[in-house]
C-alpha positions in Angstrom: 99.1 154.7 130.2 98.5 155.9 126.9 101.1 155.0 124.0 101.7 156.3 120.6 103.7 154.1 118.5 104.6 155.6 114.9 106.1 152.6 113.0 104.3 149.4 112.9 107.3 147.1 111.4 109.6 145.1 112.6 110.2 147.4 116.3 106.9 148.8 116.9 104.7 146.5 116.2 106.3 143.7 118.8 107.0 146.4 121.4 103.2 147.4 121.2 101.5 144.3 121.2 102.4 143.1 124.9 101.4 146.7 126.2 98.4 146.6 124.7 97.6 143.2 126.1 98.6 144.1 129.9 95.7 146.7 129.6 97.8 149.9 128.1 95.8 152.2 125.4 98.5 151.4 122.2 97.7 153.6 119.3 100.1 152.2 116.3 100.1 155.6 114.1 102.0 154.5 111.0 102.8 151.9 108.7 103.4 151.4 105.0 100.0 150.4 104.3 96.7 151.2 106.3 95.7 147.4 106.0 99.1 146.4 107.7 98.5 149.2 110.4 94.6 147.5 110.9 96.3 144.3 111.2 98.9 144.7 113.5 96.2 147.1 116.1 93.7 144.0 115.2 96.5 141.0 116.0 97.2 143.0 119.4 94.2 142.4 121.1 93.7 144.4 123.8 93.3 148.0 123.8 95.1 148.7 120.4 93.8 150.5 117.6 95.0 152.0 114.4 95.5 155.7 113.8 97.1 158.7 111.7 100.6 159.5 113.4 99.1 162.4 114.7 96.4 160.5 116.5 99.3 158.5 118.0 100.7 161.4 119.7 97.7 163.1 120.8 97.2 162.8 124.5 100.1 160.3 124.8 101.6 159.8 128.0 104.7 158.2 125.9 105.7 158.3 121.9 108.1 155.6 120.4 109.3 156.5 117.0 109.5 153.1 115.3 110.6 153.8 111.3 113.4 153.6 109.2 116.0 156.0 109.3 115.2 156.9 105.8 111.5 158.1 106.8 112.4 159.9 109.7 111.6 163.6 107.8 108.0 162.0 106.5 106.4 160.6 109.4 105.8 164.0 111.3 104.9 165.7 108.2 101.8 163.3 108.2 101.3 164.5 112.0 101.1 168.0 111.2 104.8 168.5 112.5 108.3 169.5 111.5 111.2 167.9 112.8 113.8 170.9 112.7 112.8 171.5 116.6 112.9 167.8 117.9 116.1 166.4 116.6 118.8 164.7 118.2 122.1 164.3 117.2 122.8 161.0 116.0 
């Protein structure tokens, strides 16, 4: 299985690194710096790696959107995408 995780932080990060180490591909596609997003891929072992937010989605079998509510309209921007046609009420 092939996972895209935008949001490294406090959600994404410890939701990706188990995956990663039971053999999953774990692409963690956003964080607030790219060191921290190295780090985190790095500190999961396995078959994580760092990537843009659109690399996380590309060819992912599953996408969990890990950021705050207050970057919700910036993340997809960096992935080439608009939110208006994926939102969910609240």
């Amino acid at each position: 299985m092939r996972l895209g995780i935008v949001g490294s932080g406090l959600m994404g990060g410890p939701l990706g690194t188990p995956i990663a180490r039971a053999g999953h591909e774990v692409v963690f596609g956003y964080a607030r710096t790219t060191q921290k997003l190295r780090k985190r891929a790095r500190n999961a072992h396995g078959n994580a790696r760092a990537g843009t937010p659109g690399e996380a989605e590309k060819d992912a079998d599953a996408i969990l959107l890990a950021v705050r509510r207050s970057r919700i309209e910036e993340v997809p921007k960096q992935a080439g995408r608009s939110t208006s046609a994926r939102r969910t009420p609240s």
